[in-house]
LUMDO-556170 format. One record per atom (N, C-alpha, C): z, y, x; residue in one letter. Coordinates in pm, whole numbers, plus 32768, in hexadecimal, padded with zeros to 4 digits. Each point is the difference from the previous one (the first is absolute). Layout:
LUMDO-556170
ZYXa...
END
This chain:
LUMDO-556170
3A7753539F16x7F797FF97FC8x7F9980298069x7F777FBA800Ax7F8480248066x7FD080497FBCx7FD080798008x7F9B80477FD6x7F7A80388057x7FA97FCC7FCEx7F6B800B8054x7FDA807E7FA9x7FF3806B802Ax7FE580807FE0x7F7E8043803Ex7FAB7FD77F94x7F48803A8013x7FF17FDB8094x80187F938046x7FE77FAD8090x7F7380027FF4x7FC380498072x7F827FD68007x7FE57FE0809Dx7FC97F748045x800D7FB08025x7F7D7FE9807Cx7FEE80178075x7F7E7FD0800Ex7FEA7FC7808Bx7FC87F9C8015x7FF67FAC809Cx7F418020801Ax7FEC7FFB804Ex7F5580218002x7FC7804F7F67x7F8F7F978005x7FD2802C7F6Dx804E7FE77F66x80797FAA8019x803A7FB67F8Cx804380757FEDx802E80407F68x8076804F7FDFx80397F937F76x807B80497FFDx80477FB47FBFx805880557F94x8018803F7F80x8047800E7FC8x806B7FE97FA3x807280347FFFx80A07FB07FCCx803080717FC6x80207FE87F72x8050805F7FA4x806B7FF57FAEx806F7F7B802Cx80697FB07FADx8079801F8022x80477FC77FCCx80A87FCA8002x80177F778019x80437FFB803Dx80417F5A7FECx80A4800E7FF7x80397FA87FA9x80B780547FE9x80127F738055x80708071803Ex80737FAE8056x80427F7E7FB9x80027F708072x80317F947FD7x7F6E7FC87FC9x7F9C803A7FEBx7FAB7F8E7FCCx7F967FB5806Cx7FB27FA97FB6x7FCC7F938061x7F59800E7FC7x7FCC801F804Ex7F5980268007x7FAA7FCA8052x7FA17FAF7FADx7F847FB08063x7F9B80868029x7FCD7FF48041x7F6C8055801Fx7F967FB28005x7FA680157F85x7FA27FA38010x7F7780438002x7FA57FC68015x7F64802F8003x7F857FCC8041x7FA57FF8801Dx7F697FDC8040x80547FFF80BFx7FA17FD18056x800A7FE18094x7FCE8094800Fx804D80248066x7FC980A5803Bx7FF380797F80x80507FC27FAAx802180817FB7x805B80697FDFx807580118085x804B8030804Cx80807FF07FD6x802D7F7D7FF3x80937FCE7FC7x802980268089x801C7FC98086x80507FF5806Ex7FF6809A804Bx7F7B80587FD9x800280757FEFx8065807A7FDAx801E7FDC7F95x808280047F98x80638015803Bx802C7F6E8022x809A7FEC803Dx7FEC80218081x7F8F803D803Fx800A80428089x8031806B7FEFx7FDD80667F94x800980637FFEx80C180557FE0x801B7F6D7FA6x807C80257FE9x80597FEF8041x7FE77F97806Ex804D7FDB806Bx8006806D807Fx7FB080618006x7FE58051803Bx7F8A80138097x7FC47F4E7FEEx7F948006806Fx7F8380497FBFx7FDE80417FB5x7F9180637FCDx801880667FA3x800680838079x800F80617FC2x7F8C80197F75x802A80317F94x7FC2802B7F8Bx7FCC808F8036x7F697FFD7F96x7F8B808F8022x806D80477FBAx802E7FD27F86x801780747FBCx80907F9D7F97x8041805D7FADx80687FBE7FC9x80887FC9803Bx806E7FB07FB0x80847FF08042x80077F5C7FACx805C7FDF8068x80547F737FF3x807680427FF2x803A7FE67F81x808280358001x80657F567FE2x805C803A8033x80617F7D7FDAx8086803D7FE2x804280007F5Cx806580507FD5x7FF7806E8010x7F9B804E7FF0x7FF08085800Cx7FDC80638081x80047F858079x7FEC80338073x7F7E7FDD8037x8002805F805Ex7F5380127FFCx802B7FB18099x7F8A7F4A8002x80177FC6809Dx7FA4801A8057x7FAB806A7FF4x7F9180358080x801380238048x807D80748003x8062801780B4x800D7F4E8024x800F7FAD7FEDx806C7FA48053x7F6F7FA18036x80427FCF803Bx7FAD7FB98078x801F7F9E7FAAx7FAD7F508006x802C7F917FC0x80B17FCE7FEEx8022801980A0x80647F928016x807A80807FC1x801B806F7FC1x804180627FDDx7FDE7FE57F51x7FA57FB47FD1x7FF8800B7F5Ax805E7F7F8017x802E80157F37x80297F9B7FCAx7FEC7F887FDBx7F737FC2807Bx7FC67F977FC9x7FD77F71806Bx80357FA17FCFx7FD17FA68011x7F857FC58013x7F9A7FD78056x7F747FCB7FE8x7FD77F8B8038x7FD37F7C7FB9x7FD27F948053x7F6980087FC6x7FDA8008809Fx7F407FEF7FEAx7FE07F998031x7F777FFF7FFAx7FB37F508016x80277FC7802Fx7FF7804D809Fx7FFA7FC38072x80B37FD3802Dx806280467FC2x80747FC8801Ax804B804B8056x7FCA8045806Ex802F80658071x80797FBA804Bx7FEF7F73801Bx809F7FCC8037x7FB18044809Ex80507FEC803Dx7FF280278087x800C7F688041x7FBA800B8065x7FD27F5E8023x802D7FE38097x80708067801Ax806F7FF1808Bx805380107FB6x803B7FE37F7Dx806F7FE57FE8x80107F847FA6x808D7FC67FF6x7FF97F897FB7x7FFF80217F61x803E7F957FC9x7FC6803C7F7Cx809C803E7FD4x80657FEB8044x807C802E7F9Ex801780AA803Dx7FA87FED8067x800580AA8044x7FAF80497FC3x7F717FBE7FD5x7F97805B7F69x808080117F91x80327FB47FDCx8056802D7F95x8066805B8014x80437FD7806Ex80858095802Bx7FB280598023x7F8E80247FDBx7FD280948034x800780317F5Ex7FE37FD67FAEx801080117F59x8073802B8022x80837FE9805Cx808E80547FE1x802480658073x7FD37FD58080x7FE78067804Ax7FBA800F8096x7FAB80258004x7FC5802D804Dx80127FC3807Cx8027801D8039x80348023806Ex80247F36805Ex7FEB7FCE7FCFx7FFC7F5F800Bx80AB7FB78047x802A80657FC6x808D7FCF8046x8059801F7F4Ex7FED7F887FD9x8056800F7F5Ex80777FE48026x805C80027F91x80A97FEF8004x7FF97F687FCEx80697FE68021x7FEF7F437FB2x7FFF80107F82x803C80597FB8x7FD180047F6Fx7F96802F7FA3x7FAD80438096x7F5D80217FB0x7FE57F7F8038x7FD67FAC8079x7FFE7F81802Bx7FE67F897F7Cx80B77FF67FD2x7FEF7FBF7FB8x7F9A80167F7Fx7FF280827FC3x7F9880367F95x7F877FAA8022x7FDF802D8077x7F647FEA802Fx80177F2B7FF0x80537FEB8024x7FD57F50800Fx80397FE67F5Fx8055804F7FC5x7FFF7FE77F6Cx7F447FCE7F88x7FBD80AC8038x7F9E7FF87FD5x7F947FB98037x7FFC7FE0808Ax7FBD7F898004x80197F5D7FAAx805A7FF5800Ex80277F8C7FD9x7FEE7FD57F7Bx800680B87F92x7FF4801B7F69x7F5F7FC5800Cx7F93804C8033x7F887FD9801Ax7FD67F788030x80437FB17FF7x801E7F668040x7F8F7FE58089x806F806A804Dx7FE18028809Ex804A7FB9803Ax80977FD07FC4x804A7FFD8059x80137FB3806Ex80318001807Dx80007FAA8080x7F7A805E805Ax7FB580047FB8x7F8580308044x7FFF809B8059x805E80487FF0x801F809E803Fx7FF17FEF807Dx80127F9D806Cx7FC1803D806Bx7F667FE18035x7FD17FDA7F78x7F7C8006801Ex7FBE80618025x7F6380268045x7FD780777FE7x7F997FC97F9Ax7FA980958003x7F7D80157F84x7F9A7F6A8004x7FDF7FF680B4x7F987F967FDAx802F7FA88025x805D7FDD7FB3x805E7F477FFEx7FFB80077F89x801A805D7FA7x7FFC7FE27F5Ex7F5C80137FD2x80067FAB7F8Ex7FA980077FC2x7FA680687F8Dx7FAB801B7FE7x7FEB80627FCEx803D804B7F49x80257F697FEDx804C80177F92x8098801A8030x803E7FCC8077x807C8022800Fx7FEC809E8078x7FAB804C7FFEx7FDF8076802Bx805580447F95x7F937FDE7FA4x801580697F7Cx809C7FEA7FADx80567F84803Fx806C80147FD5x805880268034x7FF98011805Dx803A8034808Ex7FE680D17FB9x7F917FDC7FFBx7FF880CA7FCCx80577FED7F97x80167FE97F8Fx800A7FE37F7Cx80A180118042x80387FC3805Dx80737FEE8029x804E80948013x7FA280548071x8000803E8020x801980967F89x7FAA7FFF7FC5x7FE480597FAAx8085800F7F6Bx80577F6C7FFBx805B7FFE7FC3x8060801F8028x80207FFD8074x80938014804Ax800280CD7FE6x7F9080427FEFx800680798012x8007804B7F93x8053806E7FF8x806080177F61x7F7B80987FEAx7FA77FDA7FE5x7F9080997FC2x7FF47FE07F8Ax7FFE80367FA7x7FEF80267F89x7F617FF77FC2x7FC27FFC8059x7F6480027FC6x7FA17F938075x7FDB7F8C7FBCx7FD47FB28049x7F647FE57FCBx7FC57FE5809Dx7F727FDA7FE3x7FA57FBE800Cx7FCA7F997FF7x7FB17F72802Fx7F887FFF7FB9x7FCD7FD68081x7F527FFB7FE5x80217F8B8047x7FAE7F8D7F4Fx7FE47F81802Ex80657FBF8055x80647FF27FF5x806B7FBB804Fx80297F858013x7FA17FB37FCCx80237F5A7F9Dx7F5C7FC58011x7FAC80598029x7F807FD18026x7FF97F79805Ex80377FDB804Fx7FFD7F6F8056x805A7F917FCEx805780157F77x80317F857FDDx7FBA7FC27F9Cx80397F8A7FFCx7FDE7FB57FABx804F80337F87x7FB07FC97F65x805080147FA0x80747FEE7FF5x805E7FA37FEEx808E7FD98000x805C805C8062x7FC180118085x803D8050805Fx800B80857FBCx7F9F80447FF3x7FCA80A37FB1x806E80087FA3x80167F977F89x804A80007F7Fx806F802F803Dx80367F8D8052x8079803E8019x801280788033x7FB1804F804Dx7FFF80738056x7FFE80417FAAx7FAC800D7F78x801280587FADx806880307FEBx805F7F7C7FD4x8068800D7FB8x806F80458033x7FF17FB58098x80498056805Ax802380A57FF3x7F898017800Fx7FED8096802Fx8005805A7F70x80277FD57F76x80027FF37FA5x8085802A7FEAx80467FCE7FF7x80B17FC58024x802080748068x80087FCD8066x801F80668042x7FDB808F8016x7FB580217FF1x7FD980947FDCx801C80147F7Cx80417FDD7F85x800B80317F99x80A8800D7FE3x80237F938096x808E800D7FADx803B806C8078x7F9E805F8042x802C808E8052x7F9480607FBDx7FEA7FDB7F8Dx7FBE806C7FAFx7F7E8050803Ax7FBC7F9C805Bx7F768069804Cx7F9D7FB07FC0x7F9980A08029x7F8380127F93x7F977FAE8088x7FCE7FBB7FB5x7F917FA1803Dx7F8280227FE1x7F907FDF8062x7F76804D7FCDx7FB17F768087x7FD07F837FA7x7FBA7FC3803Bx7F657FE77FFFx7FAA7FEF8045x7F7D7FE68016x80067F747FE2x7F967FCC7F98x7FFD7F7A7FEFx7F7B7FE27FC1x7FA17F937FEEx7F8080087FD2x80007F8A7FAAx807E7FD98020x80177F827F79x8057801C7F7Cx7FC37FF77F89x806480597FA6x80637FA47FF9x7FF97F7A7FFBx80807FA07FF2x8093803B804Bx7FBE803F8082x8079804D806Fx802D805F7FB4x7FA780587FBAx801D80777FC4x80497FDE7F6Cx80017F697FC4x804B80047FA2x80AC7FCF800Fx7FF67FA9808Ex80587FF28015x8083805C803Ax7FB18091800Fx805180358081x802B80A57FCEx7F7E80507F94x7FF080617FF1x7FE4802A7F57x8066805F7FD4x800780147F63x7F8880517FF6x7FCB8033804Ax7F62806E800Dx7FBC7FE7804Ex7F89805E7FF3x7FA77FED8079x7F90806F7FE9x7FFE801D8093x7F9180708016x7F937FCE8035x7F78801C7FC7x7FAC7FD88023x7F9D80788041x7FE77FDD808Ax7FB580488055x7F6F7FD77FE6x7FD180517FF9x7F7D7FD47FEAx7F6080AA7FE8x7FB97FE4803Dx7F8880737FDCx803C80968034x80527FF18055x801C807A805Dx8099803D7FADx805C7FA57FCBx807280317F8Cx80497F9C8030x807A802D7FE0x807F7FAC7FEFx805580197F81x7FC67FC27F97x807280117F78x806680017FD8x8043802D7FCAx80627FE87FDDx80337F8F7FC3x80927FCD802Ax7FF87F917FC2x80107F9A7F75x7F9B7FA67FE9x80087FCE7FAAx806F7F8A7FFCx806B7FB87F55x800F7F727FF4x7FA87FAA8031x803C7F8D805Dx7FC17F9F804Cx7F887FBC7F91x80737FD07FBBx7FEE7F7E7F7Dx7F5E80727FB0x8010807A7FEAx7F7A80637FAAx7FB47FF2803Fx7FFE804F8084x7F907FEA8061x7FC37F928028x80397FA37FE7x7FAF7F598047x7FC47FEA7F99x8042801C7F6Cx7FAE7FD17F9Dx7F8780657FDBx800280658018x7F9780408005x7FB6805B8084x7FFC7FC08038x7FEE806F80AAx7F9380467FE7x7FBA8076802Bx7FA080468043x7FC27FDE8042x7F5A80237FB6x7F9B7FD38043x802D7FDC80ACx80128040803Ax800A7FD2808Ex80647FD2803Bx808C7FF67FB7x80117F6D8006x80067F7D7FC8x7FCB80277FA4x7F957F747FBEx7FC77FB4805Fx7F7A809C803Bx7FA37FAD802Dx80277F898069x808980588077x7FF67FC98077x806F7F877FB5x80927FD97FB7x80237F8F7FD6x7F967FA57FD0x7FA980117FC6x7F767FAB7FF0x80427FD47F65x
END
């Protein structure tokens, strides 16, 4: 289970407060207004922003000693973070280890999950030979091969096309549910959020709520995210 424990949150002038649960194994959109500190959020839990005040606990453990790459978590952000001197099946064997010298059977993992991401053939590409939608599947790739328990995406599906996205959903859907990890995605389309997430927290006016049913909340959202779904 995540527990955001009285998190109070702050980059310049923006602060941000978080007072929830989310139980282990479940699947959570983050939704809310532009710059109303969703990716904020999943900075904080990932461990690139230390909190003013409060704890990220995960199963009872408090993750503020640990540096990012020491928590239990998984994270794909915007930008994708492939590294752009390596090809793309070497972005993915770093999801198993480090160190860029895999065993043939992390090897094979890594060209497994490309190929799942319908990458395949393409691994010795690098970053700017693929396209910006096959960037983000290339992360997507990456981010599956790696066994954490608490995964996190902001906007991850932003450069595909619909049909492409669906499936990615589904993907990441499937496979993270049938290793039982708790998902916590950034998305600004509720269609993503119905397809992907049984709740959803909505960030919004300096808060991060607790989370609501997808299907309640869409049918009735809060003023502010009313306003910004239009």
């Amino acid at each position: 289970m995540l527990r955001l424990d009285r998190l109070e949150l702050q980059v310049g002038a923006f602060r941000l407060s978080a007072d929830l649960e989310v139980p282990g194994g479940a699947s959570v959109a983050v939704m809310g207004p532009s710059g109303g500190g969703k990716s904020t959020l999943l900075s904080a839990i990932a461990g690139f922003l230390a909190p003013v005040s409060g704890r990220v606990l995960w199963d009872g453990r408090d993750l503020g000693p640990l540096s990012p790459g020491q928590r239990p978590v998984g994270v794909l952000f915007q930008d994708n973070n492939l590294f752009p001197h390596l090809t793309a099946l070497q972005n993915v064997a770093l999801g198993l280890r480090p160190s860029l010298r895999p065993r043939p059977e992390e090897r094979a993992r890594a060209e497994a999950a490309l190929a799942r991401v319908g990458l395949g053939g393409l691994g010795d590409r690098r970053p700017a030979q693929l396209s910006g939608g096959q960037q983000g599947r290339a992360a997507l790739a990456r981010l599956l091969v790696q066994d954490r328990p608490l995964v996190l995406m902001d906007e991850p599906f932003a450069a595909l096309g619909p049909a492409l996205k669906a499936e990615m959903l589904t993907l990441t859907r499937e496979v993270l549910g049938a290793r039982g990890a708790t998902l916590l995605m950034v998305t600004h389309d509720p269609e993503d959020a119905r397809a992907i997430a049984e709740s959803v927290i909505v960030v919004a006016e300096g808060r991060a709520a607790p989370p609501v049913p997808t299907e309640a909340l869409l049918a009735d959202p809060p003023p502010a995210l009313r306003a910004y779904l239009g």
